[in-house]
C-alpha positions as CSV (number, residue, x, y, z in Angstrom):
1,X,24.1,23.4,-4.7
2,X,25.3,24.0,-8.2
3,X,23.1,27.1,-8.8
4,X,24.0,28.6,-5.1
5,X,28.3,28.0,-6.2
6,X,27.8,29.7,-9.3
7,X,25.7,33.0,-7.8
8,X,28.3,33.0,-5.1
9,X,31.2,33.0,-7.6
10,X,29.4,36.1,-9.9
11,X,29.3,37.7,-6.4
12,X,32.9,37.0,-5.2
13,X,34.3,38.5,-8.9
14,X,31.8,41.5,-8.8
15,X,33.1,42.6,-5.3
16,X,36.8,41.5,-6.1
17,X,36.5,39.2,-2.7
18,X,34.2,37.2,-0.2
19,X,34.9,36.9,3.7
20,X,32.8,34.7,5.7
21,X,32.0,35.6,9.6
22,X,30.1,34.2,12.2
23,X,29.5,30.1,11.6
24,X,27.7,29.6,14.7
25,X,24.9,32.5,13.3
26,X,23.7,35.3,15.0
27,X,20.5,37.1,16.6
28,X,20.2,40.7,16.0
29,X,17.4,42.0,18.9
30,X,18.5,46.0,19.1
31,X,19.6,48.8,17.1
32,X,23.1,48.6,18.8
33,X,23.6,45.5,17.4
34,X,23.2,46.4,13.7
35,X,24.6,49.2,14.0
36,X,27.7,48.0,15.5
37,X,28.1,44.9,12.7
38,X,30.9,46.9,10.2
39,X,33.1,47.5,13.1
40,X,32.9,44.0,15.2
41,X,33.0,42.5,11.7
42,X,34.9,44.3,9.3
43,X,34.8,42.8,5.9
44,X,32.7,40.6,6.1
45,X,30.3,39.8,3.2
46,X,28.5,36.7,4.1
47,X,27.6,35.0,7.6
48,X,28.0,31.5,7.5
49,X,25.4,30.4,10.4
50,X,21.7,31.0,10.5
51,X,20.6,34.8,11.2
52,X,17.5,36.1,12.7
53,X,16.5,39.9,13.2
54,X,14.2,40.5,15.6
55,X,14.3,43.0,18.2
56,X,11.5,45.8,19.3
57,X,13.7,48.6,18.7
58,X,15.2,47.7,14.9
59,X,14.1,50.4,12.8
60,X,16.9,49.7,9.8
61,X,18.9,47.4,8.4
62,X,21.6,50.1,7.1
63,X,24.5,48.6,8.5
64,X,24.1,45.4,7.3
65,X,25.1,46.5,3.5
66,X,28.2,44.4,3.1
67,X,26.6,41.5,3.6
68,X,26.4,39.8,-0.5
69,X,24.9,36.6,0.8
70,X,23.8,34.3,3.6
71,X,24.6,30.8,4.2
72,X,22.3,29.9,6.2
73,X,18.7,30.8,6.7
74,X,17.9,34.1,7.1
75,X,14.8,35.1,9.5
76,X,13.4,38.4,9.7
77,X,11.3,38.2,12.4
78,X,10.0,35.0,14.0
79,X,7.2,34.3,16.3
80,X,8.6,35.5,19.4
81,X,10.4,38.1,18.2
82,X,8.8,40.6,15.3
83,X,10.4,44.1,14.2
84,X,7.1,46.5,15.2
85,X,9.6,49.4,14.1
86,X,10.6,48.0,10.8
87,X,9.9,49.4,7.6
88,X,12.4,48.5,4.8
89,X,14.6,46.0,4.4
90,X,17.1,48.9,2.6
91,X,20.6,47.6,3.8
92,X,20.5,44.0,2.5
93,X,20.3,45.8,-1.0
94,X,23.9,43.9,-1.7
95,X,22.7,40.4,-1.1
96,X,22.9,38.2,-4.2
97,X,21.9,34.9,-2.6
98,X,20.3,32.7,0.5
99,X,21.7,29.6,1.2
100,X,19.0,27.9,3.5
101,X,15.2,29.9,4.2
102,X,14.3,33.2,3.9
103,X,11.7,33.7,6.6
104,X,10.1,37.0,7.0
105,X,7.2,36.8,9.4
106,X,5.6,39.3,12.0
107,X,6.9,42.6,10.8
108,X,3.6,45.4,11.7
109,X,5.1,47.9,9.4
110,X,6.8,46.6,6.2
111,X,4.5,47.4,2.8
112,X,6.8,45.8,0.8
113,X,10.3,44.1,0.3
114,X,12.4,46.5,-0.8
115,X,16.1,46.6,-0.2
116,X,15.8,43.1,-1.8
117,X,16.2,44.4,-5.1
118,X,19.6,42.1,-6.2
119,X,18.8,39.0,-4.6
120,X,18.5,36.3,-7.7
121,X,18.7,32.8,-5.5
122,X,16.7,31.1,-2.5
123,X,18.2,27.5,-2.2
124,X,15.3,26.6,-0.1
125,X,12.1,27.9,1.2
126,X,10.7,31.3,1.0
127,X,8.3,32.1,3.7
128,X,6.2,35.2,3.5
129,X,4.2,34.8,7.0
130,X,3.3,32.1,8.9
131,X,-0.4,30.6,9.3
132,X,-1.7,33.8,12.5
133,X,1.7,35.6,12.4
134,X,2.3,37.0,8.7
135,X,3.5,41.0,7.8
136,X,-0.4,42.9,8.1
137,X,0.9,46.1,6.5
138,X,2.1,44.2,3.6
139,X,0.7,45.2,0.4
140,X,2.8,43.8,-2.4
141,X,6.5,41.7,-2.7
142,X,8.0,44.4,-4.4
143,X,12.0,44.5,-3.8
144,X,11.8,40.3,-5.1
145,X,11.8,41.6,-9.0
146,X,15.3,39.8,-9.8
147,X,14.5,36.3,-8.1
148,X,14.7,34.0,-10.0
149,X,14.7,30.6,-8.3
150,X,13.4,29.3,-5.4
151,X,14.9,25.6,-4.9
152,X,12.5,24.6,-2.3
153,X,8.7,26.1,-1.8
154,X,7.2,29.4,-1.6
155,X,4.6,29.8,1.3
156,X,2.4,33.1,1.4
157,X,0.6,33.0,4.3
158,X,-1.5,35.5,6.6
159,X,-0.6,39.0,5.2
160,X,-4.1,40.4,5.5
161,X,-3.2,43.5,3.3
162,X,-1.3,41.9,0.4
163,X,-3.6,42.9,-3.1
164,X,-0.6,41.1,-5.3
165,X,2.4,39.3,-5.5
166,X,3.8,40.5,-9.4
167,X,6.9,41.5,-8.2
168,X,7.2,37.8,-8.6
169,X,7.5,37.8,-12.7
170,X,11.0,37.1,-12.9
171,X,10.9,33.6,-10.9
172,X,11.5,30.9,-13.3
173,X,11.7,27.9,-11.1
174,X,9.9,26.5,-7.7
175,X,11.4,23.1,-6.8
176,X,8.5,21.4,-4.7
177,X,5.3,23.5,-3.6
178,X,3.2,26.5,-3.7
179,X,0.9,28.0,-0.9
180,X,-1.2,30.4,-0.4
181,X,-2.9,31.0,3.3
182,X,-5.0,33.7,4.5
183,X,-4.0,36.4,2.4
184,X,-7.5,38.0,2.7
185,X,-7.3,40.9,-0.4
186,X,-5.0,38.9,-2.7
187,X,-7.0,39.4,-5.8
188,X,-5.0,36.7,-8.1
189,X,-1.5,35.0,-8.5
190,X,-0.1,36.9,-11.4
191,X,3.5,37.2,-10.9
192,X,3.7,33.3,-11.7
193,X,3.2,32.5,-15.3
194,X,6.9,31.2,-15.4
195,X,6.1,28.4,-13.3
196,X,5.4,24.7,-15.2
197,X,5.6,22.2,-12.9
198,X,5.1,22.1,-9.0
199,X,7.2,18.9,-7.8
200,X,4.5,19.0,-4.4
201,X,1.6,20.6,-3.7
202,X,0.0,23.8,-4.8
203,X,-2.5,24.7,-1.5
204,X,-4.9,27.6,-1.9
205,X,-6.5,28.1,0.9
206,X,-8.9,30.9,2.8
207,X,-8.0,33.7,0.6
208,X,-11.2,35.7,0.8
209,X,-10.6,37.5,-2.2
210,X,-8.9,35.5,-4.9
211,X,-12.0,34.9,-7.7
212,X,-9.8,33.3,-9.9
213,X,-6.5,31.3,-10.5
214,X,-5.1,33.7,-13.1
215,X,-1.1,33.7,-13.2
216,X,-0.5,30.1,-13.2
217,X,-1.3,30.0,-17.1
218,X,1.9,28.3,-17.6
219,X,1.2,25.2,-14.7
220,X,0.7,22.1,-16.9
221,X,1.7,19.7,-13.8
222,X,1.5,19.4,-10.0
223,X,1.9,16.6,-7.3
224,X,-0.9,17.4,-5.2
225,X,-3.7,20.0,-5.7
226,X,-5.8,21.4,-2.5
227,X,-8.3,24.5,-3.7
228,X,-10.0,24.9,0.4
229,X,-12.2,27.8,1.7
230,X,-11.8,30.7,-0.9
231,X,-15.2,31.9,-0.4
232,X,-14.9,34.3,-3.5
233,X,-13.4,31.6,-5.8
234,X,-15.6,31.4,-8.9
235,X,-14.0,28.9,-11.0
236,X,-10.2,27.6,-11.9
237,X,-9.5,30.0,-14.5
238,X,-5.5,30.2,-14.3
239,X,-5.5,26.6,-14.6
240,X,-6.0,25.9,-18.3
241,X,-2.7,24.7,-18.7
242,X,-2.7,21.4,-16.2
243,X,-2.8,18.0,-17.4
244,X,-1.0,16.1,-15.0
245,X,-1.6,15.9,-11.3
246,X,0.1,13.1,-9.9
247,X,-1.4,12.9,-6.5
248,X,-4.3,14.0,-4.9
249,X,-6.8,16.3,-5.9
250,X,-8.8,17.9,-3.1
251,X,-11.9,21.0,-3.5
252,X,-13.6,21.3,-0.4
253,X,-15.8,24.5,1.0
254,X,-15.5,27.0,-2.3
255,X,-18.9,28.4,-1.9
256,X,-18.9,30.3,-5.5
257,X,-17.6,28.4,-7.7
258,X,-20.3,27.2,-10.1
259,X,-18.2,25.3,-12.3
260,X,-14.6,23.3,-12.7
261,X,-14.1,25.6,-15.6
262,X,-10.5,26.5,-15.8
263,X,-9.8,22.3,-15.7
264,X,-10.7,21.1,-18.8
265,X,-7.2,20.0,-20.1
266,X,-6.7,17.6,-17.1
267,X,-6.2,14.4,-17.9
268,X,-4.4,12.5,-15.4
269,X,-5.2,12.0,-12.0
270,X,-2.5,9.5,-9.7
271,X,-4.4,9.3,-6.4
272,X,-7.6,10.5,-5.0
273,X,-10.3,12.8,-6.4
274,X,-12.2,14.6,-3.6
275,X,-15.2,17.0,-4.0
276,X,-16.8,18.5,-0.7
277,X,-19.1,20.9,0.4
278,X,-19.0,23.4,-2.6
279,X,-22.3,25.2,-2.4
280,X,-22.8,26.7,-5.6
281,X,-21.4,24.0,-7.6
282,X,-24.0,22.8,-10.3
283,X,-21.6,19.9,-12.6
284,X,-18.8,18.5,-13.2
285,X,-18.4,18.8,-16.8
286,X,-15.3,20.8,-17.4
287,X,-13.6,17.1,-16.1
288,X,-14.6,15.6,-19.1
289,X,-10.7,14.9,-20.7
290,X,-9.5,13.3,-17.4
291,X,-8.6,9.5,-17.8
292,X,-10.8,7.5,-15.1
293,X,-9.1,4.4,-14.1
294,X,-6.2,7.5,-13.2
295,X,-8.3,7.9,-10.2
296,X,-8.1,5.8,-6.8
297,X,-10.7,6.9,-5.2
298,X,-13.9,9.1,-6.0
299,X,-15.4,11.5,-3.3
300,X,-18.1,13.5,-4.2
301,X,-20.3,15.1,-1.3
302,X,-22.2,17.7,0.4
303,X,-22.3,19.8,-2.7
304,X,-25.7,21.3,-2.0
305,X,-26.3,22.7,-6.0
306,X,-24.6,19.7,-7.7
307,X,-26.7,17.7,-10.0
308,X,-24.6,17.0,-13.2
309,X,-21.9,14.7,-12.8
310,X,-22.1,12.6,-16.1
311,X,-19.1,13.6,-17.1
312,X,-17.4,11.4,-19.9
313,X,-14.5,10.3,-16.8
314,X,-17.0,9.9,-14.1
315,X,-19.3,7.9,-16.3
316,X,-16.3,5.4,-17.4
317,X,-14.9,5.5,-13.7
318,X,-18.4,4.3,-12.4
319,X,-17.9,1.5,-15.0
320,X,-15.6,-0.7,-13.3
321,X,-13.8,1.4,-10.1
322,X,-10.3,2.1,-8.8
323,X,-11.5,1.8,-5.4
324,X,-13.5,3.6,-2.9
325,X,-16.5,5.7,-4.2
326,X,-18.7,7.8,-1.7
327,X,-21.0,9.6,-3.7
328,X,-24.0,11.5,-1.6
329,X,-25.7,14.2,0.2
330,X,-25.2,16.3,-3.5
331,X,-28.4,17.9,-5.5
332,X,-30.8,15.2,-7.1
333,X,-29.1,13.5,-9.8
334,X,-26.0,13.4,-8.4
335,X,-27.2,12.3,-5.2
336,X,-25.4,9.0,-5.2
337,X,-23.9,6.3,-7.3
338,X,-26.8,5.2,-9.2
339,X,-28.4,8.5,-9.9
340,X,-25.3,9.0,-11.8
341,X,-25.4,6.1,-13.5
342,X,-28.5,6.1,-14.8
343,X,-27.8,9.6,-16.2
344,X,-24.7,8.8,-18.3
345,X,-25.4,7.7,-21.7
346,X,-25.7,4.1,-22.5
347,X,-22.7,2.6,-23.8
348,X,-19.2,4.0,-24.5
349,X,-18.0,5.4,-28.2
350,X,-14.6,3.2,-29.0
351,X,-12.6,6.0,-30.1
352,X,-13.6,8.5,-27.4
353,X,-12.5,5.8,-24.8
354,X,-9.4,4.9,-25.8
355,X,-8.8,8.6,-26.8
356,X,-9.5,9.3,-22.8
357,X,-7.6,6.3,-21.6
358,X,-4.5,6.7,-23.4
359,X,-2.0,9.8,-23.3
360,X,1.4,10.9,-23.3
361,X,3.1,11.7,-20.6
362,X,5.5,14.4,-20.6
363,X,4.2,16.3,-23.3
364,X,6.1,18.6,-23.6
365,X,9.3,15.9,-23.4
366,X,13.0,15.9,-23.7
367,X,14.0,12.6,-23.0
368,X,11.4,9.9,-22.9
369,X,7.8,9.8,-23.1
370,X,5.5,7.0,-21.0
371,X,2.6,5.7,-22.7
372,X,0.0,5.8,-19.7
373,X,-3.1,2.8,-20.4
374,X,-6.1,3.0,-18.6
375,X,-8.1,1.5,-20.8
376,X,-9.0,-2.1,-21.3
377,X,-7.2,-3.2,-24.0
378,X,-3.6,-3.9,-25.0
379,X,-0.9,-1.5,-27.0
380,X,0.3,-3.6,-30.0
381,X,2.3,-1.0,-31.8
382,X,3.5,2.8,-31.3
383,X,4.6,4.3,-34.1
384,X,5.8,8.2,-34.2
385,X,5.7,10.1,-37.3
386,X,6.8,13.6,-38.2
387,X,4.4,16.0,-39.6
388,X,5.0,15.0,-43.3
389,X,4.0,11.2,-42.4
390,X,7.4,10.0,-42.5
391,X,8.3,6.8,-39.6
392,X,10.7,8.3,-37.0
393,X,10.3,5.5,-34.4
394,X,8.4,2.1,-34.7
395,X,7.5,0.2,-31.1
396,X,6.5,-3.3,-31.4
397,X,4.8,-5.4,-28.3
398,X,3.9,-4.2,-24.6
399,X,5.0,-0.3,-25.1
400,X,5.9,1.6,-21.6
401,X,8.5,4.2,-21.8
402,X,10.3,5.0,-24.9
403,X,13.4,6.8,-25.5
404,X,13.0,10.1,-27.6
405,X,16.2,11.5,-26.9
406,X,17.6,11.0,-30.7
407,X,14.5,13.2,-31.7
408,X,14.8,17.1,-33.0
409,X,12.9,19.1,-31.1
410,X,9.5,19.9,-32.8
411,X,6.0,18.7,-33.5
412,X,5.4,14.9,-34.1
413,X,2.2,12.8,-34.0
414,X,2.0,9.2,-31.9
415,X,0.0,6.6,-33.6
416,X,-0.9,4.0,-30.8
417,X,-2.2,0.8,-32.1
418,X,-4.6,-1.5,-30.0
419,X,-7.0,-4.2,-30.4
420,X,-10.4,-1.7,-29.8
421,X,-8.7,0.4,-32.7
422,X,-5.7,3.1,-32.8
423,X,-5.5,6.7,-30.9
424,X,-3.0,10.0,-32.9
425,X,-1.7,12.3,-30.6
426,X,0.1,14.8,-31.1
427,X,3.8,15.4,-29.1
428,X,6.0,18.5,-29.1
429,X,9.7,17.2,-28.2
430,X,11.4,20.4,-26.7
């Protein structure tokens, strides 16, 4: 609530005061009702309980413009109740801040956001349709230019005209997920290279349109990752930047992408790796750098086209498994466990396996770093060294987490020494 005090305070000292009204919310369903708001509530710049707008006759929000911030959740339209007459949302053009959701969902006529134009902070979620009931004449999120943080997720679903969401370039921060539903003539995601890490899942899903995964250039870690039924997706450009994705990682039913291009810096994996039913997918390649014994679980099926999957990770995970592997109904040569097998090169080259199966993580880092081992072999000594060779730290023993926090921020190289030989990487400490 910190962030939510201190927009609330900037809003109190630019008006000169701040008047709550209305704790037990309100439901705006006419005209009248707007209208009417200055006079049954003079002064009153922020309504303490949950709004919702909805109403078949609404065709403005004009009276609503002393309103500086909401307390609650704020609901234009729901599912019952849509604005058919709405057009603009000109009259919240005051409102600095949202102190629960901002919902705005089955509105026929709005083709964009504006009269959003000063609000800076969403302390939760920020829900742009709902899965059969989004905005279908909305083309763009213009009027969302000065938001800057969203504490919660960000759900775009079911707006069957929206082409882009770049109004979006100012958001710095997304606290836990990112999802994308429906939105049949989004063309890509620019608008979001601010965003680093996703706290829970990033979902994109059925967006008939999207061919690539531009805009999240900047995304270098994720809990969960779901890429479903984007039948124009051609590859994961956008996504050059992950390495870390602590959960799940699910790509079912993209029937053009050819390649995992776009994923080639991924190294980490926490949970289970699923891929299903991509048509045109012909290897697995670009998953080279990802550390095996990260993954639980390997699912790879009913890719009609796939028939390279001797990917450095794949072949070491086959090695000696996590757990469950399903491996079939895929092109010959990837048609199952031991067609794999017997494609991946014999043996494994010491220093590209430990290279694989030990990294940094977070790298970037402020604080600490965690050595992650996957290999089969123990860490005797970490040593970090600036970039002229000099000893910063020294690590004797089982190394886990280390404490960096003394450290300048800069570049810095991580000498980790093992009994199959040692691995350099390189850390930036921000």
């Amino acid at each position: 609530m910190k962030k939510l005090t201190i927009i609330l305070l900037l809003a109190i000292t630019a008006t000169g005061f701040s008047q709550g009204c209305l704790p037990e919310g309100i439901t705006f369903s006419t005209q009248q009702q707007i209208d009417d708001f200055q006079t049954d509530y003079p002064g009153c710049t922020e309504i303490e309980g949950d709004v919702t707008i909805g109403g078949t006759d609404i065709t403005n929000l004009n009276e609503l413009s002393q309103l500086i911030s909401f307390a609650g959740n704020l609901n234009i339209g729901d599912l019952e109740n849509g604005n058919p007459l709405l057009n603009n949302l000109t009259g919240l053009d005051n409102v600095i801040s949202i102190g629960g959701d901002l919902s705005i969902v089955n509105n026929d006529l709005l083709t964009n956001l504006s009269g959003l134009e000063n609000l800076q902070f969403i302390n939760h979620t920020l829900q742009v349709g709902i899965v059969g009931f989004g905005n279908p004449s909305l083309m763009s999120l213009q009027g969302l230019n000065k938001l800057g943080s969203i504490e919660s997720s960000l759900n775009v679903f079911s707006n069957a005209s929206l082409t882009n969401i770049e109004a979006l370039s100012n958001l710095k921060s997304i606290g836990t997920s990112l999802s994308f539903i429906e939105n049949e003539t989004l063309h890509n995601l620019n608008g979001l290279e601010n965003i680093k890490t996703l706290n829970g899942l990033l979902l994109i899903q059925d967006n008939d349109d999207l061919t690539d995964l531009n805009g999240l250039d900047s995304l270098y870690q994720v809990n969960t990752l779901r890429v479903f039924l984007n039948s124009n997706l051609e590859d994961f450009s956008g996504l050059n930047s992950l390495k870390y994705i602590l959960g799940e990682m699910d790509i079912f039913e993209n029937n053009s992408i050819n390649s995992l291009s776009g994923l080639d810096s991924l190294i980490y994996i926490g949970d289970r790796l699923r891929i299903k039913g991509n048509s045109s997918l012909t290897d697995l390649l670009n998953l080279g750098s990802l550390s095996p014994n990260s993954i639980s679980e390997l699912h790879i099926y009913e890719n009609n086209s796939l028939s390279d999957c001797q990917a450095t990770s794949i072949c070491n995970y086959l090695i000696s498994p996590n757990g469950t592997v399903n491996i079939q109904n895929n092109a010959t040569g990837c048609n199952s466990q031991a067609e794999i097998e017997e494609a991946c090169p014999l043996g494994t080259n010491e220093t590209e396996y430990l290279s694989d199966n030990i990294q940094i993580f977070p790298n970037p880092a402020k604080n600490t770093i965690t050595i992650l081992n996957s290999s089969n072999t123990k860490i005797q000594e970490v040593i970090i060294f600036n970039p002229s060779g000099k000893t910063i730290l020294q690590k004797k023993g089982p190394v886990n987490t280390i404490d960096i926090s003394g450290l300048q921020t800069g570049l810095y190289f991580v000498e980790v020494k093992t009994g199959m030989g040692d691995v350099r990487k390189k850390l930036i400490v921000e």
